[in-house]
N, CA and C atoms as a LAMMPS dump frame, in Angstrom:
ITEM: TIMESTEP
0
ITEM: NUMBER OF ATOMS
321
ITEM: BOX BOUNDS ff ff ff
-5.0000000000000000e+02 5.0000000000000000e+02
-5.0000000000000000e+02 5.0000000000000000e+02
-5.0000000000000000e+02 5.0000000000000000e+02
ITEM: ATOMS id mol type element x y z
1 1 1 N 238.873 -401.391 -160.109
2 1 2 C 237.475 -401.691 -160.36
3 1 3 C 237.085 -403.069 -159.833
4 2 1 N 238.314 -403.934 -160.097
5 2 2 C 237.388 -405.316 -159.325
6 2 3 C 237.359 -405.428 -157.732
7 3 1 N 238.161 -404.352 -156.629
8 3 2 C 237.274 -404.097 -155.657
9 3 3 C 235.659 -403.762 -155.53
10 4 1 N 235.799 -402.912 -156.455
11 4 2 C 233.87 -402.313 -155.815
12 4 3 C 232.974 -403.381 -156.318
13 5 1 N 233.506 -404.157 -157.746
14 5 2 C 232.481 -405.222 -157.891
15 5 3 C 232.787 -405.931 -157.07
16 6 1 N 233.461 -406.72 -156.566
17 6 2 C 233.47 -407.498 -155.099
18 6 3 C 232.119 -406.665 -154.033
19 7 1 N 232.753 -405.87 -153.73
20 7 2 C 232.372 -405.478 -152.349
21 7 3 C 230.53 -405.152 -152.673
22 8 1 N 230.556 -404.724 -154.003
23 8 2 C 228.744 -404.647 -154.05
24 8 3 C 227.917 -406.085 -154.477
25 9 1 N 229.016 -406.955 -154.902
26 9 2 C 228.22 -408.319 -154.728
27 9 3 C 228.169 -408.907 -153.419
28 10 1 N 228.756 -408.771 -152.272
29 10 2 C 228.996 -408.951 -151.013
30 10 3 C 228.318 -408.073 -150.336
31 11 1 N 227.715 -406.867 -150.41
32 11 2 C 227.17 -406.107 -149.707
33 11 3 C 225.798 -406.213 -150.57
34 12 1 N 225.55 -407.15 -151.528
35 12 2 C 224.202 -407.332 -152.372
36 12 3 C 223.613 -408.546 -152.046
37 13 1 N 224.391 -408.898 -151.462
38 13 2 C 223.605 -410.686 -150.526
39 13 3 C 222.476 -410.474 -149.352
40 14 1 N 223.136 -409.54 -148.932
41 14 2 C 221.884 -408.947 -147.405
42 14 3 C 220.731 -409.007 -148.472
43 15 1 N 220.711 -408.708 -149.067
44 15 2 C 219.51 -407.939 -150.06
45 15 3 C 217.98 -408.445 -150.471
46 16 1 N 218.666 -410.403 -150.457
47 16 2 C 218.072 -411.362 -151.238
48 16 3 C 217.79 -412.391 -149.99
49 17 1 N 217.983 -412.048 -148.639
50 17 2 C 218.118 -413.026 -147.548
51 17 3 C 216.491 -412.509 -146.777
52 18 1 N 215.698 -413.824 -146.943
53 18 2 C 214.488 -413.895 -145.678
54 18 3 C 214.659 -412.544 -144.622
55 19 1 N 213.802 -411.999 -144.181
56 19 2 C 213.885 -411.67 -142.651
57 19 3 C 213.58 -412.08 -141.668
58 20 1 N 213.993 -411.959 -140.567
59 20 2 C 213.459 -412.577 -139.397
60 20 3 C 212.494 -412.478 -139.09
61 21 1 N 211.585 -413.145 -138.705
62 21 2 C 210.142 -413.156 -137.886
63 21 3 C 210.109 -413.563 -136.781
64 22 1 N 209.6 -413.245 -136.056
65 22 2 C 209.746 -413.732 -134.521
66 22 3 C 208.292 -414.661 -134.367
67 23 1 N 207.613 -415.616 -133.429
68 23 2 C 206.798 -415.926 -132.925
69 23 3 C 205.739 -416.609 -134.475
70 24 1 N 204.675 -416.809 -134.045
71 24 2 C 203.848 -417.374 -134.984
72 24 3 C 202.453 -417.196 -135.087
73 25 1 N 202.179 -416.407 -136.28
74 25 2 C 201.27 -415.69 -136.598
75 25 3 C 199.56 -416.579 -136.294
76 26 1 N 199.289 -415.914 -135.994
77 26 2 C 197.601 -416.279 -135.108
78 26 3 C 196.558 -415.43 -134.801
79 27 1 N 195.658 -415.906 -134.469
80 27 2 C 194.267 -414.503 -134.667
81 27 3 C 193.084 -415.438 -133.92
82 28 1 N 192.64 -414.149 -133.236
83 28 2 C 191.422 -414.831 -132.627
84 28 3 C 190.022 -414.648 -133.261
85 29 1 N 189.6 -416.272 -133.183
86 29 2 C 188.418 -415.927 -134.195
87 29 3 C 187.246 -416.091 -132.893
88 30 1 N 185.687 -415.442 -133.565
89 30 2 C 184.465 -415.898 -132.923
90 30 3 C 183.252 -416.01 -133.807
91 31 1 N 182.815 -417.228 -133.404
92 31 2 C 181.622 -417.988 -134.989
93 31 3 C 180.975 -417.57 -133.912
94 32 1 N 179.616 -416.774 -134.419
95 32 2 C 178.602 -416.898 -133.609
96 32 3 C 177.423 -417.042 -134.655
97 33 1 N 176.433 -418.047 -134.211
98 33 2 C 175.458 -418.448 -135.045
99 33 3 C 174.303 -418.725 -134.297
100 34 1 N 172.917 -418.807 -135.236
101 34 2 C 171.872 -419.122 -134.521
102 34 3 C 170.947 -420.029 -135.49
103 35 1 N 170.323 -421.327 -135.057
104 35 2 C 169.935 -422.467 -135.509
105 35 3 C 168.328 -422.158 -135.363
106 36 1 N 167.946 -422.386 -135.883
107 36 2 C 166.284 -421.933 -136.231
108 36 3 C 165.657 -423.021 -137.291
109 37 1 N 164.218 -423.648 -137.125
110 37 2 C 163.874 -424.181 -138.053
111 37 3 C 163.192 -423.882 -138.95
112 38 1 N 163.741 -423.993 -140.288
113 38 2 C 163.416 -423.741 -141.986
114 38 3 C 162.507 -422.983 -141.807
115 39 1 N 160.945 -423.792 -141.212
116 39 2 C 159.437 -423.435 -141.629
117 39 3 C 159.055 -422.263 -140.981
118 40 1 N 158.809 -422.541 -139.433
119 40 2 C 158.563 -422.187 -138.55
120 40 3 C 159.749 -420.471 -138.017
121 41 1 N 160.929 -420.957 -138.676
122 41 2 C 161.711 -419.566 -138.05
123 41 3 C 162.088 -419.741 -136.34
124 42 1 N 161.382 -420.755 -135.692
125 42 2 C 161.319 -420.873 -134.487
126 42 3 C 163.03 -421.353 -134.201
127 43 1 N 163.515 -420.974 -133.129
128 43 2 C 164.926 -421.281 -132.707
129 43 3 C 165.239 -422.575 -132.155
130 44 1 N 166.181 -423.646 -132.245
131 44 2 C 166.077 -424.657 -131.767
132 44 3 C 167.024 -424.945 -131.005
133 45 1 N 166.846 -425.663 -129.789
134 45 2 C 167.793 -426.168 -128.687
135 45 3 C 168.699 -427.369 -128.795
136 46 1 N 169.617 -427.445 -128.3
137 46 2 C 170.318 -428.196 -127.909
138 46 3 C 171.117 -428.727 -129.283
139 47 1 N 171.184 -428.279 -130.216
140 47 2 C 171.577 -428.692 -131.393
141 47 3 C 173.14 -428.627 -131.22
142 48 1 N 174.31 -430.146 -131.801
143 48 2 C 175 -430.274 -131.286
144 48 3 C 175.964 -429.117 -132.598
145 49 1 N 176.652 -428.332 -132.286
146 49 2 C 177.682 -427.308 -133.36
147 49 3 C 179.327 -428.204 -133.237
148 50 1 N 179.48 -428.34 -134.275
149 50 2 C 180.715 -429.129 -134.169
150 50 3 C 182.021 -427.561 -135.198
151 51 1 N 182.976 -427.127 -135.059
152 51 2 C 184.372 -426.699 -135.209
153 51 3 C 185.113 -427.441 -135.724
154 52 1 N 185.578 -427.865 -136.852
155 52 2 C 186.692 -428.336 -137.571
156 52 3 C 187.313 -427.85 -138.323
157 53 1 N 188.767 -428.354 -138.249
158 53 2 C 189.848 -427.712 -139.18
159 53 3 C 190.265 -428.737 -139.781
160 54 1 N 191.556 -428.55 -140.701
161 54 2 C 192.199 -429.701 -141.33
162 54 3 C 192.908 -430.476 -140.124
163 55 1 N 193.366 -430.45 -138.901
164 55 2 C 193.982 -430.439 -137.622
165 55 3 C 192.94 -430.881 -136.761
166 56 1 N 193.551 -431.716 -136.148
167 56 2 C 192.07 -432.687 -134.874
168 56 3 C 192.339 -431.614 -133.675
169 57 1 N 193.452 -430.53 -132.994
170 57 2 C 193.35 -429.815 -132.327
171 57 3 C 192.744 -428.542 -132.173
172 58 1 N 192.246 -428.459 -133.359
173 58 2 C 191.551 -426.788 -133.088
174 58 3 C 190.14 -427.443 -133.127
175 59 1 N 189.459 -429.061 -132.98
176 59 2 C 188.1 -428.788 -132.951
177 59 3 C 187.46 -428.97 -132.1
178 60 1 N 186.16 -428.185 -131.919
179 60 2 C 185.285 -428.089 -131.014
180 60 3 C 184.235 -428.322 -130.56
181 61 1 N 183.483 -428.149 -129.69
182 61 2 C 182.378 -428.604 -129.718
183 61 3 C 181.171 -428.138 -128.989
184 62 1 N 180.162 -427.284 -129.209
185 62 2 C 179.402 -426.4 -128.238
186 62 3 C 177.758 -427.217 -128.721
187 63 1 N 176.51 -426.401 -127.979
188 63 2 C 175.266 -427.004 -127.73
189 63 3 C 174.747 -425.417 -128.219
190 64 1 N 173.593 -425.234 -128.946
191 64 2 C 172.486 -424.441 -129.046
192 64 3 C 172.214 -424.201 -127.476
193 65 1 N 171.83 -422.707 -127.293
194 65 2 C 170.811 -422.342 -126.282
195 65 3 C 169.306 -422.418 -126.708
196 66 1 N 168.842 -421.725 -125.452
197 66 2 C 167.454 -421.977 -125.829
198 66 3 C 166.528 -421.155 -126.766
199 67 1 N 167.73 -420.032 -126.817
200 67 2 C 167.261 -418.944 -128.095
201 67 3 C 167.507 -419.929 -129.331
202 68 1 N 168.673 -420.991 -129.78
203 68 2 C 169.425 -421.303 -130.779
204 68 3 C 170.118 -420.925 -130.757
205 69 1 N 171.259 -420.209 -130.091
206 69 2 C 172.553 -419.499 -130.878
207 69 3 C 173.301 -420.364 -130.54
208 70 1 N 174.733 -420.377 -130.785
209 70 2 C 175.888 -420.909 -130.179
210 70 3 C 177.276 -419.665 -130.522
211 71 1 N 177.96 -419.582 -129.844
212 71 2 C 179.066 -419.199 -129.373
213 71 3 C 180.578 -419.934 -129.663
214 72 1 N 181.152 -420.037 -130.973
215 72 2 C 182.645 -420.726 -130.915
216 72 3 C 183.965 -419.65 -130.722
217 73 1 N 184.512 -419.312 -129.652
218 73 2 C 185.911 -418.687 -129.441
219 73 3 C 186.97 -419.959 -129.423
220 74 1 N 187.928 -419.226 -130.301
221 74 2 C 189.033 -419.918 -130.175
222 74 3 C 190.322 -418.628 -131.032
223 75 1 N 191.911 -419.895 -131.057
224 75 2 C 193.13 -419.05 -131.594
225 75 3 C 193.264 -420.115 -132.373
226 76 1 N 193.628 -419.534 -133.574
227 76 2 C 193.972 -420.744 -134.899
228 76 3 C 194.865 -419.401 -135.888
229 77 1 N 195.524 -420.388 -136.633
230 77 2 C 196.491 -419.873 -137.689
231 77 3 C 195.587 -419.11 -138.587
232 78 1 N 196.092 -417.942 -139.354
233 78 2 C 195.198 -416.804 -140.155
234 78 3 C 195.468 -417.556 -141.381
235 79 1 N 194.223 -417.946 -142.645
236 79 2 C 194.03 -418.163 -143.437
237 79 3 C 193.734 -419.507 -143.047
238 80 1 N 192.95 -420.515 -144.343
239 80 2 C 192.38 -421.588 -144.147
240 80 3 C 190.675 -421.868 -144.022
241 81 1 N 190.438 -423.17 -144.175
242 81 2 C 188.928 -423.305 -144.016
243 81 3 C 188.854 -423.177 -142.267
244 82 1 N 187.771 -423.239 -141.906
245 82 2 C 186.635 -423.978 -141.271
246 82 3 C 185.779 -424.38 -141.199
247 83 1 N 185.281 -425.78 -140.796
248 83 2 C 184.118 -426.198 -141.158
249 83 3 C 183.325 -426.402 -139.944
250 84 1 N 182.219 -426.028 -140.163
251 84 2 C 180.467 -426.154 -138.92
252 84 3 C 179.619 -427.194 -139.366
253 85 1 N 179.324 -427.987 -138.574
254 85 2 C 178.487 -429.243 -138.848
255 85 3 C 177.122 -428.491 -137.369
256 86 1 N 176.357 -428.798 -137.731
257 86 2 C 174.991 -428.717 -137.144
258 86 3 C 174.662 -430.221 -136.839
259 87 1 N 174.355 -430.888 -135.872
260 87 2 C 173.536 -432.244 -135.661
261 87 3 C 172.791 -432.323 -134.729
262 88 1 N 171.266 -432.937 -134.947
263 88 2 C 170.342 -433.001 -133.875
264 88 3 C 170.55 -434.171 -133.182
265 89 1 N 170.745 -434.589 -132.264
266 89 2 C 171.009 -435.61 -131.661
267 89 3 C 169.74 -436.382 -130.797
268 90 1 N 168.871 -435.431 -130.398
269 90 2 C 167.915 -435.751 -129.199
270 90 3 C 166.507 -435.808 -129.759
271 91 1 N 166.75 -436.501 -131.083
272 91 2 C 165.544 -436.624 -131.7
273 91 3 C 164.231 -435.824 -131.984
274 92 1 N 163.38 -436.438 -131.062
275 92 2 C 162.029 -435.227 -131.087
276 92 3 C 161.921 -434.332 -129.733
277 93 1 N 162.96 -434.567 -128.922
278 93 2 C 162.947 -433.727 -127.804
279 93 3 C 162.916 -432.082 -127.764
280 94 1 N 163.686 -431.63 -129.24
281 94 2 C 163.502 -430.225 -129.304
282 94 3 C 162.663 -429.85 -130.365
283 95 1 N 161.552 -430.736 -130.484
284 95 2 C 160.827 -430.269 -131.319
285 95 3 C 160.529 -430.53 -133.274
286 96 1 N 161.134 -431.691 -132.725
287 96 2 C 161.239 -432.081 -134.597
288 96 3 C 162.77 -432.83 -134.605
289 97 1 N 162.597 -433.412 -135.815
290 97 2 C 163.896 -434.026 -136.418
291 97 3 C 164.333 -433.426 -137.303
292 98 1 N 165.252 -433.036 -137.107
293 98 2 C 166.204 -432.245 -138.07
294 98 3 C 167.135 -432.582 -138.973
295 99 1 N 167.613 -432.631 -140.22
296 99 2 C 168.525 -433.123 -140.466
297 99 3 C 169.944 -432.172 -140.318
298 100 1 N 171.288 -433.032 -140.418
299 100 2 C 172.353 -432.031 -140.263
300 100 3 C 172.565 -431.051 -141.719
301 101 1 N 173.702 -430.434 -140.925
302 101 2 C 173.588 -429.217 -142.288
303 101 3 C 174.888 -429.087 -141.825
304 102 1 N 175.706 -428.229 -142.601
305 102 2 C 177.263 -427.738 -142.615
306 102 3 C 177.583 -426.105 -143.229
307 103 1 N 178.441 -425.474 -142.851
308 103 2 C 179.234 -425.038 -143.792
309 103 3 C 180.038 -424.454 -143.434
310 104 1 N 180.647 -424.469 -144.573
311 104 2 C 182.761 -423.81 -145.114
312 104 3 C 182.813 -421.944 -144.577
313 105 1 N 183.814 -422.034 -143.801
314 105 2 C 184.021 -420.425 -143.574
315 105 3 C 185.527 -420.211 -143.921
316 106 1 N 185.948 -419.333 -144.627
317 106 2 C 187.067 -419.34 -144.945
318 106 3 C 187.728 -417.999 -144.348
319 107 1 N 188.836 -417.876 -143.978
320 107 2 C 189.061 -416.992 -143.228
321 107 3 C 190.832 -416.759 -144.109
């Protein structure tokens, strides 16, 4: 009998051991948004869209079209925040002063 208990505590170790994973898990994301003002509903240009993570490498940085939208593609690790900052930069050039705005996307 104290063979088989040996051999099933030894053949019971595989059991309790990690598995292998290969490579490192990632996902492609796409923010697409459109900037419009409050009152009016009207779409606004050039508004600067800022991409941040907890990490200074995944962030980004795109411009409003002239509809308002913007476009963020990128590859980042699955789970976690992201954060969108909105800023008008060009004063009254697109039509008003805006203040910035933000928000949290959690993925």
């Amino acid at each position: 009998t104290a063979f088989f208990t040996l051999l099933g505590t030894i053949t019971g170790c595989d059991y309790f051991e990690p598995r292998c994973e290969y490579g490192t898990p990632s996902a492609d994301f796409v923010f697409k948004g459109k900037v419009v003002d409050k009152s009016s509903q009207k779409p606004i240009t050039d508004i600067r869209i800022i991409h941040k993570t907890g990490y200074a490498p995944a962030n980004d940085t795109v411009k409003t079209n002239a509809n308002g939208e913007f476009e963020l593609k990128f590859n980042d690790f699955p789970g976690g925040d992201h954060w969108i900052y909105a800023e008008d930069l060009d004063g009254t050039k697109n039509g008003g002063l805006y203040n910035s705005d933000s928000l949290t996307v959690n993925s």
